[in-house]
Each structure stands twice: as structure tokens, then as C-alpha cells.
C-alpha positions as CSV (number, residue, x, y, z in Angstrom):
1,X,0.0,0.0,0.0
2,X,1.5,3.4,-1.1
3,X,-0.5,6.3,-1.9
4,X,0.5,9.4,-2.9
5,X,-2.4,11.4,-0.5
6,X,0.0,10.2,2.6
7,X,2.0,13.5,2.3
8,X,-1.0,15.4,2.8
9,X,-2.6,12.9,5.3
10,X,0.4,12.4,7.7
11,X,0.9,16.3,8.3
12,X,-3.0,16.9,8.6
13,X,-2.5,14.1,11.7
14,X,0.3,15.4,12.8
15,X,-0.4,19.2,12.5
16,X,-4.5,19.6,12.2
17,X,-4.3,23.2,13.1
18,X,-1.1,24.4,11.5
19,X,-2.1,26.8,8.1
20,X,-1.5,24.6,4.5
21,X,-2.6,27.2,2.8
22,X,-2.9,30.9,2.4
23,X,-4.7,32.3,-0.4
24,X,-5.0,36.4,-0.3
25,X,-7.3,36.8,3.5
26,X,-7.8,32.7,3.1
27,X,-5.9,31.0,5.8
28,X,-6.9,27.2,5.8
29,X,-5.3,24.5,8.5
30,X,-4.6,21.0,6.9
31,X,-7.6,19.6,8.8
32,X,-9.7,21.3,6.1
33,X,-7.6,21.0,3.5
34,X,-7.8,16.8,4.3
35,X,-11.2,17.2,4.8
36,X,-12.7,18.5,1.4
37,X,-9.8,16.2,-0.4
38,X,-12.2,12.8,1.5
39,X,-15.1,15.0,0.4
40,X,-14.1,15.0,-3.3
41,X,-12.9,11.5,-3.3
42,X,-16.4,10.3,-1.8
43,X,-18.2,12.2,-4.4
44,X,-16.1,10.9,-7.2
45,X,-17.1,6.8,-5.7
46,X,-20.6,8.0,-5.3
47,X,-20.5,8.8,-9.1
48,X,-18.7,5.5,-10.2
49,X,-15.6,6.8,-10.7
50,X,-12.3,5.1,-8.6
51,X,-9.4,2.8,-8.7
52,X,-7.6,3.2,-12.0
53,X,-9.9,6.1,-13.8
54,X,-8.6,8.5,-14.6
55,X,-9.7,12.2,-13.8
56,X,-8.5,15.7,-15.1
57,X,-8.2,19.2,-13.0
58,X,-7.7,22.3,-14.9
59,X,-7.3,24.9,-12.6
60,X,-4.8,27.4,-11.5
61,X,-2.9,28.0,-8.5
62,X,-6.0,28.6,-5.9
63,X,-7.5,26.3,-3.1
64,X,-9.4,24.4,-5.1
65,X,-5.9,22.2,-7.0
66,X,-5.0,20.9,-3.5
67,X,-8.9,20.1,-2.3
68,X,-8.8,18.0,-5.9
69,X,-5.8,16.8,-6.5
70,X,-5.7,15.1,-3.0
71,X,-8.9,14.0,-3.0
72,X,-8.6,12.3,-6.6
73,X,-5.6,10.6,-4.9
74,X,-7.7,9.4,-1.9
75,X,-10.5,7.4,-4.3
76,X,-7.5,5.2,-6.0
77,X,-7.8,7.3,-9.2
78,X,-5.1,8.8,-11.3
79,X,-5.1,13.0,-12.1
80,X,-4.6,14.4,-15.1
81,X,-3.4,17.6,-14.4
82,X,-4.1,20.1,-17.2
83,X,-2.8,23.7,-18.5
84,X,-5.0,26.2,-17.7
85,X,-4.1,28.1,-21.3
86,X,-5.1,25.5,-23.5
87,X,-7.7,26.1,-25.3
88,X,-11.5,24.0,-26.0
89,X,-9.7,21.6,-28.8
90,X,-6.6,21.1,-26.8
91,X,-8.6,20.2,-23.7
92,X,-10.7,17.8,-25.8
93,X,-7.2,15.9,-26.9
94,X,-6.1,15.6,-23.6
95,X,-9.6,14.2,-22.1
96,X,-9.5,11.6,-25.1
97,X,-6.3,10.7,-24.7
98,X,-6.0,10.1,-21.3
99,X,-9.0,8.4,-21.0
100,X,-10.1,11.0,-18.5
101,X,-13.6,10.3,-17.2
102,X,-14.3,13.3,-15.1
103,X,-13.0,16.5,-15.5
104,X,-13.0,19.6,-12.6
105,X,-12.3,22.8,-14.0
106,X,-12.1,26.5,-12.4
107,X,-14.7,29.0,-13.9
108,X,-12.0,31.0,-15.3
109,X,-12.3,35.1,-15.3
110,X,-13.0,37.5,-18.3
111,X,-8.9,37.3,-19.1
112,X,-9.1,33.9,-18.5
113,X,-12.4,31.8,-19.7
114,X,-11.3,28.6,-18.6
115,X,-15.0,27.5,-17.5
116,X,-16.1,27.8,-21.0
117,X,-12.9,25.9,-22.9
118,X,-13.3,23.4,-19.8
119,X,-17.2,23.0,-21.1
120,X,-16.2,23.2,-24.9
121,X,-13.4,20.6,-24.2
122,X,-15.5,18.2,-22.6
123,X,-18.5,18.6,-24.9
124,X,-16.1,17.0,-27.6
125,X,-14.8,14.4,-25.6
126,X,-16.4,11.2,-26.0
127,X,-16.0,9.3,-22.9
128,X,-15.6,12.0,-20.4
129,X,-18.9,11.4,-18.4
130,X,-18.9,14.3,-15.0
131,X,-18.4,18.0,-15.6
132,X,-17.5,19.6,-11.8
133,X,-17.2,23.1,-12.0
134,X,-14.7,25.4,-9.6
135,X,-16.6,28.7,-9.0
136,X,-14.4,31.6,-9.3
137,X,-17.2,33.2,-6.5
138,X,-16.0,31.3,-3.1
139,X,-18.4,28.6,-1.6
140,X,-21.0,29.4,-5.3
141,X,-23.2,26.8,-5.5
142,X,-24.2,27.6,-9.1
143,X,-22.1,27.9,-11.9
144,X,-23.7,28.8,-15.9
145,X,-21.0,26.0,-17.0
146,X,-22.6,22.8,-15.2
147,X,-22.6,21.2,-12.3
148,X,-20.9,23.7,-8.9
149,X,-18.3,22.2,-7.0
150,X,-19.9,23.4,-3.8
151,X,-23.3,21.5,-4.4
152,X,-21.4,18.6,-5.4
153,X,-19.8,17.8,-2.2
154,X,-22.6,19.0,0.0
155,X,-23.6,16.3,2.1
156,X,-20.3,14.2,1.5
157,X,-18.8,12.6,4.3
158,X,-16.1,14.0,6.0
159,X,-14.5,10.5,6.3
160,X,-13.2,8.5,3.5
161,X,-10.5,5.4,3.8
162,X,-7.8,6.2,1.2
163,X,-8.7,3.2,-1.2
164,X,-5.4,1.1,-1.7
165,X,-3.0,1.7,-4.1
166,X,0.4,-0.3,-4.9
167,X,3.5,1.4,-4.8
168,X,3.4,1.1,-9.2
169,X,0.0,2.4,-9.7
170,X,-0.3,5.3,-11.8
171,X,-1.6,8.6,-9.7
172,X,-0.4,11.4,-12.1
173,X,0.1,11.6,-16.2
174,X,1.4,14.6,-16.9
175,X,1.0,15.4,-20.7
176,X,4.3,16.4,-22.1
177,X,4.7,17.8,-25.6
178,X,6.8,15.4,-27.5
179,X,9.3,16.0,-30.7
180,X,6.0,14.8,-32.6
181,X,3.9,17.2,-32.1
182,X,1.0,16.0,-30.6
183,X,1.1,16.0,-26.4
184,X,2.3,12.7,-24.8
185,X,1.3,11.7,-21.1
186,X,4.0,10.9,-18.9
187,X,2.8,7.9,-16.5
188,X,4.0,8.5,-13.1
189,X,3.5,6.2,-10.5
190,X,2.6,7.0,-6.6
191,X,6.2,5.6,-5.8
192,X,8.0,8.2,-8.1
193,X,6.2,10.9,-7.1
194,X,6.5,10.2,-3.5
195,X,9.9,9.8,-3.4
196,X,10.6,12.6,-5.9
197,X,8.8,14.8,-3.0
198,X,10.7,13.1,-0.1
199,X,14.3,13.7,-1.4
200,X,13.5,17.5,-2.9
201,X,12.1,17.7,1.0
202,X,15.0,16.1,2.4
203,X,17.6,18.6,0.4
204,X,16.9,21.6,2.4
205,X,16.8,21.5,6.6
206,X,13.6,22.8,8.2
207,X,13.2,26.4,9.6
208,X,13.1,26.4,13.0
209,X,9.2,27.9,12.7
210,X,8.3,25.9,10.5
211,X,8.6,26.8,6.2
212,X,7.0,29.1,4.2
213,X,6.9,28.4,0.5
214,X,5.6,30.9,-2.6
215,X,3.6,28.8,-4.6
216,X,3.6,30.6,-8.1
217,X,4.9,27.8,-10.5
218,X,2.3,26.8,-12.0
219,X,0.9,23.5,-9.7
220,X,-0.5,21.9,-13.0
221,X,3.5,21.4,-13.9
222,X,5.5,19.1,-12.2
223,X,7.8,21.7,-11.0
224,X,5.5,23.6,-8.5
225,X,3.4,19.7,-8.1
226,X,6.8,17.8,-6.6
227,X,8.8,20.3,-5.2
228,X,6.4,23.0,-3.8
229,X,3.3,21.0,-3.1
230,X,4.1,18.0,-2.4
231,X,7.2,18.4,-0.6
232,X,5.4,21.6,0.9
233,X,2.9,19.5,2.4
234,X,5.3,16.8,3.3
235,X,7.3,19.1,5.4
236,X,4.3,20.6,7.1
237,X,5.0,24.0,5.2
238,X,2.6,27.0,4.5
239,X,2.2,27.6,1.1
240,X,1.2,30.6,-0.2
241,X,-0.7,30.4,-3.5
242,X,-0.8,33.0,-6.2
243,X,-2.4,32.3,-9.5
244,X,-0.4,34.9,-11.7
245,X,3.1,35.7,-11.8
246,X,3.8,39.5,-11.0
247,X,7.1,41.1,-10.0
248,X,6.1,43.8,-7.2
249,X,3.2,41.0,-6.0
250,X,5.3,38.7,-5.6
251,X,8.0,40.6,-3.6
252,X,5.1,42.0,-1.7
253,X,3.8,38.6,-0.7
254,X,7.2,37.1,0.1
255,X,7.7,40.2,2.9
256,X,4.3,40.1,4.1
257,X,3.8,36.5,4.7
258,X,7.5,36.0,5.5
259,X,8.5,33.6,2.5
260,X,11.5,31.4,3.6
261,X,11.8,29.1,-0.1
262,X,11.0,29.9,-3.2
263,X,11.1,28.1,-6.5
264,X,10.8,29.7,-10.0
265,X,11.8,29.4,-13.6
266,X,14.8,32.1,-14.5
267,X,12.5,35.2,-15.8
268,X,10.9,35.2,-12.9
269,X,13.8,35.9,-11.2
270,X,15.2,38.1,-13.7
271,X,11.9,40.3,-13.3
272,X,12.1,40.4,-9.5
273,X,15.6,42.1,-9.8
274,X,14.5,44.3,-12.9
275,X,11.7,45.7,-10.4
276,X,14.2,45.8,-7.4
277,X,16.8,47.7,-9.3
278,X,14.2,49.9,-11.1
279,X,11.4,51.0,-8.9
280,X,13.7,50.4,-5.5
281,X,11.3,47.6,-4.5
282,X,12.1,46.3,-1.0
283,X,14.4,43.3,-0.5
284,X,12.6,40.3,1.6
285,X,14.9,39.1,4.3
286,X,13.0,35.9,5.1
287,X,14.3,33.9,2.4
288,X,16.8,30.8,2.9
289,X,16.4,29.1,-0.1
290,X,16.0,29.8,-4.1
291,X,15.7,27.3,-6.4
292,X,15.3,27.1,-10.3
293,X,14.8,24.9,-13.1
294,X,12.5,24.9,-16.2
295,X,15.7,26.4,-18.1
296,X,19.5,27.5,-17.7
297,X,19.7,30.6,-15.6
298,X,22.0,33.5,-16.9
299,X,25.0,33.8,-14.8
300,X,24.6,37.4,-14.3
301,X,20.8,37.0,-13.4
302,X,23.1,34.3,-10.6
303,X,25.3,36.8,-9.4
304,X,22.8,39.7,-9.3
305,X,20.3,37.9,-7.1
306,X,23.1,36.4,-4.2
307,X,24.5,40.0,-4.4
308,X,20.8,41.6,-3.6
309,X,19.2,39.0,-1.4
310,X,22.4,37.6,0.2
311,X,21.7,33.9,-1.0
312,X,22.6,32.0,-4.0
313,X,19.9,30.5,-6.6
314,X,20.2,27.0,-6.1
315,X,19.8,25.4,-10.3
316,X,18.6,21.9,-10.7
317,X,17.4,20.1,-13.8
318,X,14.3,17.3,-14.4
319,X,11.7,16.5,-16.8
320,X,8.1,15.7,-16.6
321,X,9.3,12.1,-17.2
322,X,11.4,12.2,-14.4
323,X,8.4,13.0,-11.6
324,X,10.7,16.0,-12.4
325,X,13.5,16.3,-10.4
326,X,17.0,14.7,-11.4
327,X,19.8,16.2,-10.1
328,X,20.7,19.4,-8.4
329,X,23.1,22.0,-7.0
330,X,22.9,20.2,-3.2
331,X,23.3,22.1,-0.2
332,X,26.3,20.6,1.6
333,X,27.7,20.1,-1.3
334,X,30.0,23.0,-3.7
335,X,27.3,24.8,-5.8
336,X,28.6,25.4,-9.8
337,X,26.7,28.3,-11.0
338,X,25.9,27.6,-14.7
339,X,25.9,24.0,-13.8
340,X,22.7,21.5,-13.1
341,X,24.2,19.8,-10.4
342,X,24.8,16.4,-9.3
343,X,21.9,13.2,-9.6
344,X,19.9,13.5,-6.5
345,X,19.8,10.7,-4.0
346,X,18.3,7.2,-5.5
347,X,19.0,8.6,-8.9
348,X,21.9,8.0,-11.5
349,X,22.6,9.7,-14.6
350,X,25.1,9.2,-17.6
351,X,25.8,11.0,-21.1
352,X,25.0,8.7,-24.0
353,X,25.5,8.9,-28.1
354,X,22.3,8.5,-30.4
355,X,23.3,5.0,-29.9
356,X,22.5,4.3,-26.2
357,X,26.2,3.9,-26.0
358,X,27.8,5.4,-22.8
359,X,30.6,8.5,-23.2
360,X,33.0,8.7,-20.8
361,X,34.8,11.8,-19.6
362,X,33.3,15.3,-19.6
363,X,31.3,13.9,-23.3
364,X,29.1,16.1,-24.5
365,X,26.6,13.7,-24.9
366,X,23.1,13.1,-24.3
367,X,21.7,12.7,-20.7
368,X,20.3,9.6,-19.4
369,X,18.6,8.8,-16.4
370,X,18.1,6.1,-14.4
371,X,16.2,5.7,-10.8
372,X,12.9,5.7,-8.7
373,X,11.8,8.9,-11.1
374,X,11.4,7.6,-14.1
375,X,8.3,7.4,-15.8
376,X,6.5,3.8,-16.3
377,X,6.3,5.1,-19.8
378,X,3.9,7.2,-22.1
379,X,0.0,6.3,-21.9
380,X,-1.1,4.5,-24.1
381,X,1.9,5.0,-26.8
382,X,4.3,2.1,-26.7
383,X,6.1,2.5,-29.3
384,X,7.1,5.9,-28.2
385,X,8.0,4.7,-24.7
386,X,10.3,2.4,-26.7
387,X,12.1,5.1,-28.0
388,X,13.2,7.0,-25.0
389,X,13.3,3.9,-22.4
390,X,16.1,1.1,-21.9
391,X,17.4,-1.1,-19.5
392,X,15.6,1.0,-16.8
393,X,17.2,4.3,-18.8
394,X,15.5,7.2,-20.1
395,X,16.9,9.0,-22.4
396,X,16.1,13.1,-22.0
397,X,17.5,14.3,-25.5
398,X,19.1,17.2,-23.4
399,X,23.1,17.5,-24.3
400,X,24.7,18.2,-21.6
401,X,28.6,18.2,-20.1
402,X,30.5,16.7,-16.9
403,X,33.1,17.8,-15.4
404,X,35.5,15.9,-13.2
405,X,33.3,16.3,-9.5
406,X,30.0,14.9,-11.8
407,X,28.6,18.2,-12.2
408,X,26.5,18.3,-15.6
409,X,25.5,21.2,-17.4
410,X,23.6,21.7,-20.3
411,X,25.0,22.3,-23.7
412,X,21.6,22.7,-25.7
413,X,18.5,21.6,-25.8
414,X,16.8,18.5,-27.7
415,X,16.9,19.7,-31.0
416,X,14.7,23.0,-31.9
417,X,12.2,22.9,-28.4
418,X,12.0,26.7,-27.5
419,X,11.4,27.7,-24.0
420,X,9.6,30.8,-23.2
421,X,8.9,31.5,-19.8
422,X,9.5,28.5,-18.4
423,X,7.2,26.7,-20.9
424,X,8.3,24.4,-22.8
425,X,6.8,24.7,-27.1
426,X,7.3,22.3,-29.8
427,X,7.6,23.9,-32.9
428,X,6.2,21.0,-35.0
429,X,2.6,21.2,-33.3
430,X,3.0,25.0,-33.8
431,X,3.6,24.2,-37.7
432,X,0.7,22.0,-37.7
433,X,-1.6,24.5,-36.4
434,X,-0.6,27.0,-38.4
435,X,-0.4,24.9,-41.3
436,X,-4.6,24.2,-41.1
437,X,-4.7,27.7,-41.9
438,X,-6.2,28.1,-45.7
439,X,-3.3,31.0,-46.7
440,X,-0.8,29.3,-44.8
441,X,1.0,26.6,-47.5
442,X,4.2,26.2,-45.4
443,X,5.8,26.9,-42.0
444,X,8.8,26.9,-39.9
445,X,8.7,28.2,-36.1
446,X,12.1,28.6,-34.4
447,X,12.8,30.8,-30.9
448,X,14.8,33.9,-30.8
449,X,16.2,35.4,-27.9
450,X,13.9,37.7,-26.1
451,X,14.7,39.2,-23.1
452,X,11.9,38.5,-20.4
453,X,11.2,35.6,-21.7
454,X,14.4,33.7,-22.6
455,X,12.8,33.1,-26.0
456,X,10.1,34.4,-27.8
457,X,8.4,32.3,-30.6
458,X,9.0,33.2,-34.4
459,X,7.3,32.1,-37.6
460,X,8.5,32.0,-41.1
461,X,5.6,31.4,-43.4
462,X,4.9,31.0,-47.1
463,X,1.8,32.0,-48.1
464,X,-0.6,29.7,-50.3
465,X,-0.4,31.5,-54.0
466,X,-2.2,34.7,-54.3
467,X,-3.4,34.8,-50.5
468,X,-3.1,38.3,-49.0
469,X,-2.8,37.3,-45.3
470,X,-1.0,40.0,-43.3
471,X,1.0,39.2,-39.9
472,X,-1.0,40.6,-37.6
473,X,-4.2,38.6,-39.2
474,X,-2.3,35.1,-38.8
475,X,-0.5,36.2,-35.4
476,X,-4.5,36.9,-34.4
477,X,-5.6,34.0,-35.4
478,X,-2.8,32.1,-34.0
479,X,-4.0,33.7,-30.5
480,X,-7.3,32.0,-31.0
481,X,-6.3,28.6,-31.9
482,X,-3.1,28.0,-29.5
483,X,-2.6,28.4,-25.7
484,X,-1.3,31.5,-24.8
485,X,2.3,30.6,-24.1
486,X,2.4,29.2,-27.4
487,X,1.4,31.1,-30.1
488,X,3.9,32.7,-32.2
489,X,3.9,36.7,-31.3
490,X,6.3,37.3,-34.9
491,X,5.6,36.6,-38.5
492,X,8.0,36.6,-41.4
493,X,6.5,35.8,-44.8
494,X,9.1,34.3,-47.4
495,X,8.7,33.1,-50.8
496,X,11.3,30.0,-49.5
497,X,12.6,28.5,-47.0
498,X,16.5,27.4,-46.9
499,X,16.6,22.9,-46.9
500,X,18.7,19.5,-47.5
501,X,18.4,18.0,-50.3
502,X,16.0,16.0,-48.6
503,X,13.5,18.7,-48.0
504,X,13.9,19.0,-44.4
505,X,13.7,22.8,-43.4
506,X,17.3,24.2,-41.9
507,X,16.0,25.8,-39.1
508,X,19.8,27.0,-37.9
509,X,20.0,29.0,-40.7
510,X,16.6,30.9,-39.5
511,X,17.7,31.6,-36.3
């Protein structure tokens, strides 16, 4: 028996009173946050839905992903964890292909109309039977999408045995966008995602008062799910949730609810110094630790931020597959700026050719993994599993270097994926998209450097003879068709584009 809930269970025992959650004037103890999760998971039974199903959450970083996500734990069923900017078609995929047979969405806001994507999405899915919504009003009983969360559970026990799960049992997929285009979900099992969370806990010692954590990754990723939440909870932390990204906000909440760890992709950093050094925003001084992943950090934002807060950015490096975490700049232990680190505990990792074979020395080469993170494999897509998995080895397509302590760091990136923001695109299911356009006959999509956002999304297009499509009408209806982090904000029409003999596109010679 191993279920994934236990990290939320065990503190709420152990600590009924002490706040999980803080949520602008919201302060809730882990008693009700354990409560509502045995409320959800006895409302998902009573509607036939437990051991193996699988249900998805699209919501952002309020009260309601921890009420959810534990409480889909607590019936035996799997989440599907969804992004909250994908749009009404995307959702549908992801429902389809994960099999999902409930869905729980938030209502969204006017900027962000999730509640009616959420309904769109699940309209089109076939098999995707309940439709809970998350009211944006607190404790709403009605929502003009479906069915309100609030009404749901009314009259659910507030006792619920965790239904049994086995240490190999799926609890999360987390949908990854492959090389192919199309999103793949990542099968992790309640044993790599609770150990993931024990070691990324076990890196850091405890403040003496107990931890305070920001909680603005993005919970639906598995950064901010492993090692915010779940370690968060693990360790008995508070976490304080905030939906959006914003520079001063941030900074503001960090001095106000006195933040002791933080996690966040690069920019975000980067932007918290901008507004520091700009506006003469106030420096918290409750911070121990900083962590980042999601990309390479710059060295200079490195140095800037240990020079202005008085502690260094700790840089560690995982993948979806990987339940995420891999390896990491370890307290105790030398930290390399510029460098990923070393594997973390249970975990082993070597540089590899295209051939599986292993490279000794400081390679480059491809990094492969090995340990109680990796994936079981892609749902539903063996063949694909095949390709990345051997031996017990998954192979990231991430180049990297080591030097002669076992510190890697990354050279480049598999192939062309951009990252912007912290999000990870695929150009090829930006091509596709764009290529259902009627004026749109072919298209390439490479990043170029941006500076808030690491990389910012181009498009070189040739038009379909005689079509009069301007930029700003395909970057508009790009906007429409693609989540928000991945549409491509620049256009370049061309009457060619450079290739092989072979036809394939040269995409180095458009950057």
C-alpha cells in the first residue's frame, strides 16, 4: 500500500491546526484541506468513478488544486493535471487521450475563460462522463458551465478510507509535448512521485518555525506539483498560493507572509531584480532558499540575485518524465553556478550517443537517467516509450557536459524545443496548427532570444499562391487557436525557405 495522498494525510495528523494554505485573506489549516480532499474522493465513488480512472483538473494555483488533486488521490484514481491556457480543442485531446472520465475545471475570469474551454473541451470528448465546476465566486453553489463544486460535495462525508494503491499504480500523467507534435502523457507512479517529494524535501533543513513556501509555478506542472506542493505539504509548510506571476506582488507577498523558499523558472527571477533595481522595491529578508529549473539561468541574473538578497539561486534540472527532479546543486555540497548539479539521491545519470552507447569523460553527450523517477512510460503510446526507455534508462534528448566532480551542465537543448517563460513549445505542433490555416502553405517556427522571456516564438511562413494574409491577421488567429504561451507573437513571410536535399527545413539557418 502506497499512496501518494500520505503527504497530505500524515501532516494533517500530525499538524490539524497548522495553516497549509494561504490564499490572499484565506488562511486554511490541513484539517480542512484533508477534509474537502475525503469529500471529493467520496463524491467521485458515489458517481462511479475510482481505482484506476482517470480524472482531469484544470485549474490554477487557488484552493481548489490541492482540495482536488488530493482527493482524486484518496479514491485510487489517477489525475490528469491540465494547463490552464489551453484552449476547447486542446482540452478535448487531452480528455480523449488520457481516457479522463471526469473532468474539474475552475470557472475561469473574463482574461481567462477557462469554465467555457473546460465545457467546450469536454463537450467534444467522448468518454468524459462528469463535468464539476470550480466557481471563481467562493463557496458558489451555481455555476452557468454545469454542475458547482460546492453542491457537489454538500452532504459528503467528512471520512473517507484512502482506497489502496500499490507502490506502481499510476496517480499522475502529466502530458508532455513530444518531438512529434501531438502531447504525450508521462505515466507516473505513486512511488515516483513520493519519493521525488521526499528527497527534494530532504535537500533543504527545516526552519526552525516551520517553512513558508511561494507557490507561483504553476501547480498543473511538475515543477510547482513535486517540489512546492508535495514536498510543501510533506514538510508541514505553509504555502502561499498565487495564480499569476507579478514582480512587485510577488515581492510584496514574500515580505508580508514572511517567504523562507522559493522556487521559479529564470525570468521570474530576472523580473524580481529588474523591479528591485528599477522601482527600488524592497528586499525580503525571510528567504533561505531559491531554487530554479524549467531552463539555464543567466549567470549574471546568478550573481545579481546572491549580491541583492544575500543567498545564491540553487539550479537543478528534471523532466516531466522524471516526476521532475534529477539532479541538483545540493546544499552541503559546492554549488557550480551555470551547472545543473549532481543526480539527487536514489538517482543516477550518464551521457550517452544517439546510440545508447555510454561517453566517458566530460562527453558532451546526451543525458540519461536512471532511478525511482522515471516514468512507467507514455499512456497508451508504446512504441514511443520504446524510443526514450532502456534497461531502466530514459533518455532526456538534453546534451549536456560533466566535469570531473560529476557536475553536468547543459550544452543545448533536444533539437529546436523553444522555452519561453518557463514553458516548454514544440515547434512542430506550432507548424501543424498553423499549417490548417487556408493562406498558410508552409511553416517553420524557431525561438529567438527575447529578453523577459528567454525566447520568444518566431514564424517563417509561405503563403498559399495569391493569398493576402498579413501578420498581424495570422498572429491573431494564431491567438485564438493556440494556448497562450504558445502562439507565435512574430511573422515573417518568405517566398522560400532554406533545406537539405532532402526537403527538411534548416532551421539553424533561421535563427
Amino acid at each position: 500500500m502506497l499512496n501518494l495522498s500520505i503527504v497530505l494525510e500524515d501532516s494533517a495528523r500530525k499538524a490539524p491546526d497548522r495553516t497549509a494554505v494561504v490564499f490572499g485573506d484565506l488562511r486554511l489549516p490541513y484539517s480542512m484541506i484533508d477534509t474537502v480532499a475525503r469529500q471529493v474522493a467520496a463524491l467521485l465513488v458515489s458517481r462511479g468513478v475510482g481505482k484506476g480512472d482517470k480524472v482531469a483538473l484544470a485549474c490554477p494555483n487557488v484552493p481548489y488544486f490541492p482540495f482536488v488533486y488530493f482527493g482524486i488521490l484518496k479514491a485510487g484514481a489517477t489525475v490528469v493535471p491540465l494547463n490552464v491556457l489551453l484552449q476547447g480543442r486542446e482540452i478535448a485531446y487531452h480528455l480523449d487521450d488520457s481516457d479522463a472520465k471526469a473532468l474539474f475545471c475552475f470557472e475561469g475570469t473574463p482574461e481567462l475563460p477557462l469554465g467555457e474551454r473546460g465545457r467546450a473541451g469536454f463537450e467534444a470528448a467522448e468518454g468524459c462522463e462528469h463535468f464539476f465546476v470550480l466557481p471563481a465566486t467562493p463557496l458558489a453553489t451555481e455555476s452557468e458551465y454545469g454542475e458547482s463544486f460546492w453542491a457537489a460535495i454538500d452532504g459528503m462525508p467528512a471520512e473517507f478510507e484512502t482506497v489502496q494503491t500499490d507502490p506502481d499504480d499510476t496517480a499522475v500523467i502529466l502530458y508532455t509535448s513530444g518531438t512529434t507534435g501531438q502531447p504525450k502523457g508521462a505515466e507516473l507512479s505513486h512511488q515516483n512521485m513520493l519519493m521525488n517529494a521526499v528527497v527534494s524535501d530532504e535537500m533543504f533543513p527545516r526552519a526552525e518555525g516551520g517553512d513558508v513556501s511561494l507557490a507561483v509555478l504553476p501547480l498543473f506542472h511538475s515543477f510547482g506539483q513535486t517540489t512546492v506542493m508535495n514536498s510543501g505539504f510533506r514538510r508541514c509548510s505553509t504555502l502561499v498560493l498565487m495564480p499569476r506571476f507579478e514582480p512587485g506582488e510577488a515581492l510584496e507577498l514574500m515580505r508580508k507572509e514572511g517567504v523562507t523558499l522559493f522556487a521559479g523558472v529564470p525570468t521570474m527571477y530576472w523580473a524580481m531584480l529588474t523591479k528591485i533595481h528599477a522601482e527600488g522595491a524592497e528586499v525580503p529578508r525571510s528567504l533561505r532558499v531559491a531554487v530554479a529549473g524549467g531552463a539555464s539561468s543567466p549567470v549574471e541574473v546568478l550573481r545579481d540575485f546572491e549580491e541583492t538578497f544575500g543567498i545564491g539561486i540553487l539550479e537543478g534540472y528534471g523532466l516531466s518524465e522524471t516526476s521532475p527532479v534529477a539532479s541538483f546543486n545540493q546544499l552541503g555540497r559546492p554549488t557550480k553556478p551555470g551547472t545543473i548539479g549532481t543526480p539527487i539521491w536514489g538517482v543516477e545519470m550518464k551521457l550517452i550517443d544517439s546510440d545508447w552507447k555510454t561517453i566517458d569523460g566530460e562527453g558532451p553527450g546526451e543525458i540519461a537517467v536512471r532511478g525511482h523517477n522515471v516514468m512507467k512510460g507514455y499512456y497508451g503510446r508504446p512504441e514511443a516509450t520504446a524510443e526514450v526507455m532502456r534497461d531502466g534508462w530514459f533518455r532526456t534528448g538534453d546534451i549536456a557536459t560533466r566535469d570531473e566532480d560529476g557536475y553536468y551542465a547543459i550544452v543545448d537543448r533536444a533539437k529546436d524545443m523553444i522555452i519561453r517563460g518557463g514553458f516548454n513549445v514544440y515547434p512542430r505542433e506550432i507548424e501543424e496548427v498553423l499549417m490548417t490555416h487556408e493562406a498558410v502553405s508552409l511553416a517553420a517556427v524557431v525561438g529567438v532570444s527575447h529578453d523577459s522571456h528567454g525566447e520568444e516564438i518566431k514564424a517563417y511562413v509561405i503563403r498559399t499562391p495569391g493569398a493576402t494574409l498579413t501578420e498581424q491577421e495570422l498572429i491573431g488567429w494564431a491567438r485564438e487557436n493556440m494556448a497562450a504561451y504558445k502562439y507565435p507573437r512574430v511573422v515573417e513571410f518568405r517566398d522560400a525557405l532554406p533545406m537539405t536535399a532532402t526537403g527538411k527545413i534548416l532551421k539553424r539557418e533561421l535563427r
